[in-house]
N, C-alpha and C positions, 0 to 999 in steps of 0.2 A: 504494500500500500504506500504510494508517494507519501509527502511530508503537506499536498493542498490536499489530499484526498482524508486525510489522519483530521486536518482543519475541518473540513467541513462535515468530518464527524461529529466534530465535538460543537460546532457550531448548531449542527443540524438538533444533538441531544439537549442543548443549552435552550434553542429557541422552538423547538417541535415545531418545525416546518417542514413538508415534505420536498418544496422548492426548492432546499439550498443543494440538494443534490445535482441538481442543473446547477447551476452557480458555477462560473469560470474566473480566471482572475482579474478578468474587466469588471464583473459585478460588484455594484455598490453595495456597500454596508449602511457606515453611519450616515443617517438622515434619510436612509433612503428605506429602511425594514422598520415600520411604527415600534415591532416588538424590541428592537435592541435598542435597550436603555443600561442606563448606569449600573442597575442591576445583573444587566444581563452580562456587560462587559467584566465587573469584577467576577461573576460566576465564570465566562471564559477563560478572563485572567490566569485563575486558582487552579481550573480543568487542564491547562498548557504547562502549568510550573510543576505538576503533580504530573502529568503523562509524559513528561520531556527530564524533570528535575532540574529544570532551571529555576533563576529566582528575576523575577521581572521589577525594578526599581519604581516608586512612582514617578521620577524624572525623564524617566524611560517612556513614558506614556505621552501620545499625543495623538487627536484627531487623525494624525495622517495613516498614523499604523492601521486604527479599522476603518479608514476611507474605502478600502476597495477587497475582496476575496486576497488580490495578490499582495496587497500593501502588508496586511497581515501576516500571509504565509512566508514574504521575506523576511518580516519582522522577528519570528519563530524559528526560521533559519540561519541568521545572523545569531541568537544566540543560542542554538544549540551546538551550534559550529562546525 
């Protein structure tokens, strides 16, 4: 299983949507899914540090990372390394 396809598990179980399975790395996230809010994002957060063992900073954190499927997926890439 790729490292967007592992994403969009964990996105898919975070936000129980069957759509994000379509989902490519042009798809929008933030601002564009009503369901991913604040909440949703530190649930994801916690679901990547826990299924990767990484530890994600909050300085680390900004709009751009969940702007789009891929913004994110590099984001989780970069540190897992």
């Amino acid at each position: 299983m790729s490292l967007q396809q592992e994403v969009k598990a964990i996105l898919q179980t975070t936000l129980q949507l069957d759509e994000v399975e379509c989902w490519d790395e042009d798809t929008e996230i933030l601002g564009a899914i009503p369901e991913f809010d604040s909440m949703v994002i530190v649930t994801v957060l916690t679901m990547l540090e826990e299924s990767y063992g990484i530890m994600i900073e909050d300085d680390e954190m900004s709009a751009e990372v969940f702007e789009t499927l891929g913004s994110l997926v590099s984001f989780v890439s970069e540190k897992v390394g």
